[in-house]
VMD Tcl script that builds the backbone (N, CA, C; Angstrom):
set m [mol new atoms 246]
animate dup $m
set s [atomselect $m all]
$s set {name element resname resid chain x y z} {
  {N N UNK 1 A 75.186 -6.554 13.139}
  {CA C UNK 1 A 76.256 -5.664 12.718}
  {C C UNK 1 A 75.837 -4.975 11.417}
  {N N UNK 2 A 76.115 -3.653 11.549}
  {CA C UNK 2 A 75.576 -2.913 10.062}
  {C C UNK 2 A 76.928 -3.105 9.373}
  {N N UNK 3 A 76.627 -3.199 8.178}
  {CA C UNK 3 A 77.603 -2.987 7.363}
  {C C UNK 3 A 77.800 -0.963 6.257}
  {N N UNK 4 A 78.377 -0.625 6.463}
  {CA C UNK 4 A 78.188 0.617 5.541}
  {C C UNK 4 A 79.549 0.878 4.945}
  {N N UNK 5 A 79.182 1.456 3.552}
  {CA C UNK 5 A 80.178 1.522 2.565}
  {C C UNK 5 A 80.342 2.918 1.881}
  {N N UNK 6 A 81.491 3.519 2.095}
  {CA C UNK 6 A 81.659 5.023 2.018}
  {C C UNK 6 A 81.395 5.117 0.894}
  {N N UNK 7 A 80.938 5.875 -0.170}
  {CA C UNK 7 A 80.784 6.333 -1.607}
  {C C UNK 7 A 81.822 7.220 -1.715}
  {N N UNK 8 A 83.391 7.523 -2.539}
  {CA C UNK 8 A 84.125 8.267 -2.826}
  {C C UNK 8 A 83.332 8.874 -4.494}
  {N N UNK 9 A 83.860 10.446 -4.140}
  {CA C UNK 9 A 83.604 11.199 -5.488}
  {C C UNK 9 A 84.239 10.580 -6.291}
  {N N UNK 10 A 83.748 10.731 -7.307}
  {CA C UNK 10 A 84.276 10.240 -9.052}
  {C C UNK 10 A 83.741 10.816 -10.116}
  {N N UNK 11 A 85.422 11.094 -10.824}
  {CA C UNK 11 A 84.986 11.884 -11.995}
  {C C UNK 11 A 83.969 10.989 -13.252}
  {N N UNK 12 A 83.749 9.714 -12.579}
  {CA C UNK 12 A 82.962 9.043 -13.541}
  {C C UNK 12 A 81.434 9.405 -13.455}
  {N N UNK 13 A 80.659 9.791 -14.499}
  {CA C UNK 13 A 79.315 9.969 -14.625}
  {C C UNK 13 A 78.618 8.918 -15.543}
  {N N UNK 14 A 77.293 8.049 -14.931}
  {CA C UNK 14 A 76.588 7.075 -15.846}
  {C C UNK 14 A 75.600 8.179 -16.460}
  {N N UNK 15 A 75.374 7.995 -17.850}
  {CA C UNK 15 A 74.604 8.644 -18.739}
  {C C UNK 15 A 73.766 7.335 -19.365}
  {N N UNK 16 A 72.171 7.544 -19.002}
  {CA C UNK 16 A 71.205 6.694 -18.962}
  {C C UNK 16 A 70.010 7.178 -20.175}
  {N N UNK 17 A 69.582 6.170 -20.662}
  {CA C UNK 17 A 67.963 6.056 -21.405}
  {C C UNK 17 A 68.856 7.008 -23.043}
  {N N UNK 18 A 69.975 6.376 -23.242}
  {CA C UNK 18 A 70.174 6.996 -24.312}
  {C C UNK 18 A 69.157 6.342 -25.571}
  {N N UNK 19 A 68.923 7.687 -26.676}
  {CA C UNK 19 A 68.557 7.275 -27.805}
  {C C UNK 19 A 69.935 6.253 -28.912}
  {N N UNK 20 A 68.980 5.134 -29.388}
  {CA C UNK 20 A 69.748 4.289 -30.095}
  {C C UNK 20 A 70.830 5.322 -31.151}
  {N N UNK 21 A 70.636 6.060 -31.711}
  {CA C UNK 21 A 70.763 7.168 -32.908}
  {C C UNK 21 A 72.149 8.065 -32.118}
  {N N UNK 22 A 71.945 8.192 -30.862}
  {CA C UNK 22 A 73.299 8.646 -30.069}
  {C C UNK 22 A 74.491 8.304 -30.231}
  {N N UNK 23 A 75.406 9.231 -30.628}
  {CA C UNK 23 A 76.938 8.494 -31.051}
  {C C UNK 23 A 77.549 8.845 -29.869}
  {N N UNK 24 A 79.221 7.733 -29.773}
  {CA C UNK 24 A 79.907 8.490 -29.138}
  {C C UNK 24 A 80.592 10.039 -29.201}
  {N N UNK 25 A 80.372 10.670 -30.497}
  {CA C UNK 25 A 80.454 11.630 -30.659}
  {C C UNK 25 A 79.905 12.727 -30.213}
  {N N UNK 26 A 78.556 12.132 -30.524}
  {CA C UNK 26 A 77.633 13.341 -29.780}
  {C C UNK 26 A 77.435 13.778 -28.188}
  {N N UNK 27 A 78.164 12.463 -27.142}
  {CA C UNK 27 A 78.344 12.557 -26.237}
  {C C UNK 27 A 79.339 13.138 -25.740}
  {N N UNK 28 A 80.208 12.871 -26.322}
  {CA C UNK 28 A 81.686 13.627 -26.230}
  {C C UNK 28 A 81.790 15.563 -26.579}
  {N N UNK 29 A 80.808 15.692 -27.922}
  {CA C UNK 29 A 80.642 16.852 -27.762}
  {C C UNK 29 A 79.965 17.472 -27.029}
  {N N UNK 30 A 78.866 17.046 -26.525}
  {CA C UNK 30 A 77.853 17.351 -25.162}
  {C C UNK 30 A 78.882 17.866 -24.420}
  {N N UNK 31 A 79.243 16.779 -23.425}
  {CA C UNK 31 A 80.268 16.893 -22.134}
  {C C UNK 31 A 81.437 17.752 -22.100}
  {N N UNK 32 A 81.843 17.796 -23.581}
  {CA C UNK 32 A 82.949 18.912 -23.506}
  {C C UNK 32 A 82.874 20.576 -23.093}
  {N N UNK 33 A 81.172 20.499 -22.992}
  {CA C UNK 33 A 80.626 21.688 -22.971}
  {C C UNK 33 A 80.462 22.318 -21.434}
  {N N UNK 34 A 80.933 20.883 -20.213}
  {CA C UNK 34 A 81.485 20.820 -19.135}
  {C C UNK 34 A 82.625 21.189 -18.643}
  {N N UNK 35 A 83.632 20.416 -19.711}
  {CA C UNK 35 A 85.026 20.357 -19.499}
  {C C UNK 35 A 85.987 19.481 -19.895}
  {N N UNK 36 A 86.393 18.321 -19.685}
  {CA C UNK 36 A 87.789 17.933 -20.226}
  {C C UNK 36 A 86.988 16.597 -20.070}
  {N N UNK 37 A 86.801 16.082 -21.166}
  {CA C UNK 37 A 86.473 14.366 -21.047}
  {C C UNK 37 A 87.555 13.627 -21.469}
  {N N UNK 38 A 87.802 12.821 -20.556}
  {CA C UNK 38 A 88.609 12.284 -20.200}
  {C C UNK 38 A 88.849 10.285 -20.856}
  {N N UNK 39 A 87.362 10.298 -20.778}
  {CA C UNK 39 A 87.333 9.069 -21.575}
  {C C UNK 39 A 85.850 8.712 -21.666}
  {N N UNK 40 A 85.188 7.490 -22.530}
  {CA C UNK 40 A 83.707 7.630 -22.669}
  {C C UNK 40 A 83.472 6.018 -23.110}
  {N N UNK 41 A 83.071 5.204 -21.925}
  {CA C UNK 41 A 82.484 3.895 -22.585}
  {C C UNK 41 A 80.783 3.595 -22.895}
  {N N UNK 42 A 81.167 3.855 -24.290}
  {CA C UNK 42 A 79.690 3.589 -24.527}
  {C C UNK 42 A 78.955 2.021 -24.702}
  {N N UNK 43 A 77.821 1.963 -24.250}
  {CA C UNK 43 A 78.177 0.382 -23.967}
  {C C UNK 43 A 77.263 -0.507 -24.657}
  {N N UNK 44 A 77.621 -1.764 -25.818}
  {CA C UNK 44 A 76.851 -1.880 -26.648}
  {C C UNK 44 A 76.636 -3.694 -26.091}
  {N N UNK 45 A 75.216 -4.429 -27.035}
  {CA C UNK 45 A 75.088 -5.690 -26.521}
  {C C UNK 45 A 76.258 -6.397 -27.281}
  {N N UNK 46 A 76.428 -6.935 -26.575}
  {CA C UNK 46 A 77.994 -7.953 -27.254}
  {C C UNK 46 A 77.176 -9.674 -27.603}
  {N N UNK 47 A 76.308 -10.157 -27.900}
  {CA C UNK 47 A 75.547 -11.236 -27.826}
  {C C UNK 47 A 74.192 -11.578 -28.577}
  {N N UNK 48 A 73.871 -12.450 -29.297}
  {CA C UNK 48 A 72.826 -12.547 -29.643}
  {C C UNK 48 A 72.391 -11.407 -31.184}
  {N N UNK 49 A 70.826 -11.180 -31.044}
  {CA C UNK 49 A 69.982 -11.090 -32.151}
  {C C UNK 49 A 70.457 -9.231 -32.358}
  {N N UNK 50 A 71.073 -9.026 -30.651}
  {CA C UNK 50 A 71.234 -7.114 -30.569}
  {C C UNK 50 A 72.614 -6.994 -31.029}
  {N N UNK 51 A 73.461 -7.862 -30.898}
  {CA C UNK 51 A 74.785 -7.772 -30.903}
  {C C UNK 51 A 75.275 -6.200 -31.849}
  {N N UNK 52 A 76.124 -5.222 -31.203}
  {CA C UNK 52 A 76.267 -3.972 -32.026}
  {C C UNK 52 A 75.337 -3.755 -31.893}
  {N N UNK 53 A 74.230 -3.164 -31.459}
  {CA C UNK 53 A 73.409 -2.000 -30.852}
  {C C UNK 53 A 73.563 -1.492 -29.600}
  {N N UNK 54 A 73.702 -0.559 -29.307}
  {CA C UNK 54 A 74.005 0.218 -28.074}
  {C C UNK 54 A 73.162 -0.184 -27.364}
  {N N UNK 55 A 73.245 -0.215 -25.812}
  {CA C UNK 55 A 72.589 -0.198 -24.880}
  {C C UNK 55 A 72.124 0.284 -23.919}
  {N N UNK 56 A 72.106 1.616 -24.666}
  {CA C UNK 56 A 71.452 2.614 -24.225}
  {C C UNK 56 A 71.944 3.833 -22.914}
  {N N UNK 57 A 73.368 2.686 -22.965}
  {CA C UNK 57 A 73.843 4.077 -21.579}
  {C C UNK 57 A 75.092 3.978 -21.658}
  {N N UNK 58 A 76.049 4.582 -21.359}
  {CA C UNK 58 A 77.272 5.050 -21.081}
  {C C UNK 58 A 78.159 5.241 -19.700}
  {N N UNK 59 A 79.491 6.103 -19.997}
  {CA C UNK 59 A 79.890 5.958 -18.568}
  {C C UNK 59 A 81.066 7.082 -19.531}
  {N N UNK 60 A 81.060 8.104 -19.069}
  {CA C UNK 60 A 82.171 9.682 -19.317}
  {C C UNK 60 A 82.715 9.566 -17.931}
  {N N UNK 61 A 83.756 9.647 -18.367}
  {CA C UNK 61 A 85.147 9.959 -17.685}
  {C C UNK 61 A 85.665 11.614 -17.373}
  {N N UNK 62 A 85.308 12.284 -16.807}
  {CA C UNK 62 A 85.732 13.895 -16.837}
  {C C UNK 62 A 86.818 13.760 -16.193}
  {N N UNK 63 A 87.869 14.862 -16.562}
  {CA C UNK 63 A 89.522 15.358 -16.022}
  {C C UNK 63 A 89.756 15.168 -14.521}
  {N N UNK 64 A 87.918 15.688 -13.921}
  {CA C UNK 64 A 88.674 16.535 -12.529}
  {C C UNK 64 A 86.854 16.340 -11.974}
  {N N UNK 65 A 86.830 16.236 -10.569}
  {CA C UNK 65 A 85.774 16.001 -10.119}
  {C C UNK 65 A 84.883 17.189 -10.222}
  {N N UNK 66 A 85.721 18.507 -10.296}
  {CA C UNK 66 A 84.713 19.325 -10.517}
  {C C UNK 66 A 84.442 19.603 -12.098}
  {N N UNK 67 A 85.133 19.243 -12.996}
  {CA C UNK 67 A 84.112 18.947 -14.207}
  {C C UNK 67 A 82.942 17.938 -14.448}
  {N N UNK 68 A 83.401 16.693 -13.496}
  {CA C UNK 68 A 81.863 15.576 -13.583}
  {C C UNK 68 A 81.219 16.510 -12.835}
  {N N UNK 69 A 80.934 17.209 -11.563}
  {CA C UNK 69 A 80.022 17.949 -10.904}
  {C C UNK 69 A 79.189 19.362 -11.646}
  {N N UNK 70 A 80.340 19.670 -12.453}
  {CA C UNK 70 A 79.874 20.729 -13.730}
  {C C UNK 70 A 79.222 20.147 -14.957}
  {N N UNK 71 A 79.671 18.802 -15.669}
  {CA C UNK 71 A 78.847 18.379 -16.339}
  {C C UNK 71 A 77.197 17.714 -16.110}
  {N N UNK 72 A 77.186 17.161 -14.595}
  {CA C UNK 72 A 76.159 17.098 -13.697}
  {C C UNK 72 A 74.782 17.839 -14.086}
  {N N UNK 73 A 75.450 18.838 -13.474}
  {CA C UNK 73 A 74.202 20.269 -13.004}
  {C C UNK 73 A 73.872 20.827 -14.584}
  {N N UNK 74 A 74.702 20.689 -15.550}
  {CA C UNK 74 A 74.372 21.353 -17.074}
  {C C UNK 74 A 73.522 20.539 -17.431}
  {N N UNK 75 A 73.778 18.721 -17.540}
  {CA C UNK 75 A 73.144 17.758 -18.115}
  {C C UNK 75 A 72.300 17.101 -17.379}
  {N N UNK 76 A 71.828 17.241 -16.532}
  {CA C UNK 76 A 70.777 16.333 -15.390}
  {C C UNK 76 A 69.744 16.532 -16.026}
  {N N UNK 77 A 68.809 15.704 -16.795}
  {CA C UNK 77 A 67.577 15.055 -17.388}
  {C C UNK 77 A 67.691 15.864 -18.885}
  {N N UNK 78 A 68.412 16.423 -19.437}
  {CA C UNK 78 A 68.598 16.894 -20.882}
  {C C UNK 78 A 68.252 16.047 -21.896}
  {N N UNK 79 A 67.356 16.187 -22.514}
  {CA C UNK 79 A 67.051 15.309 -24.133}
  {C C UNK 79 A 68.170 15.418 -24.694}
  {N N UNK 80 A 68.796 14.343 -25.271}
  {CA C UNK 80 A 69.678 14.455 -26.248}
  {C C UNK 80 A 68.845 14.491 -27.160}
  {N N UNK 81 A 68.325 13.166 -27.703}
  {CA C UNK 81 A 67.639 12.920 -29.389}
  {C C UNK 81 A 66.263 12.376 -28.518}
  {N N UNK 82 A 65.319 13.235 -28.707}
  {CA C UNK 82 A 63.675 12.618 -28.485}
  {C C UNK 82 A 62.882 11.947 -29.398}
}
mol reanalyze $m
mol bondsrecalc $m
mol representation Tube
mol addrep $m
């Protein structure tokens, strides 16, 4: 028996290989340049020797699926901080 699992659109976008130096700010102003962000977990180590250092990736929340699809196509492989 196969098993298969529909993928529904979502205004959620993962934002990956961030620079440590990246704020939530700077992400927030990025994406706004999409459209309506909606919310933004940036996600840091909670544990140990890293504890409070980011971990390098995120998760933006846009208004409306066609702003994650608009922030998409603007930001797909963009340097933030090199």
């Amino acid at each position: 028996e196969e098993f298969v699992q529909e993928v529904k659109p979502s205004p959620r976008i993962y934002v990956g290989h961030l620079h440590q130096s990246t704020s939530e700010g700077d992400l927030i102003r990025i994406f706004q340049g999409a459209g309506t962000v909606k919310n933004i977990e940036y996600m840091w180590h909670k544990h140990g020797p890293l504890r409070g250092v980011p971990r390098g990736y995120a998760f933006i929340e846009m208004s409306s699926l066609h702003d994650a699809q608009n922030a998409i196509e603007c930001f797909n492989n963009m340097i933030v901080r090199g």
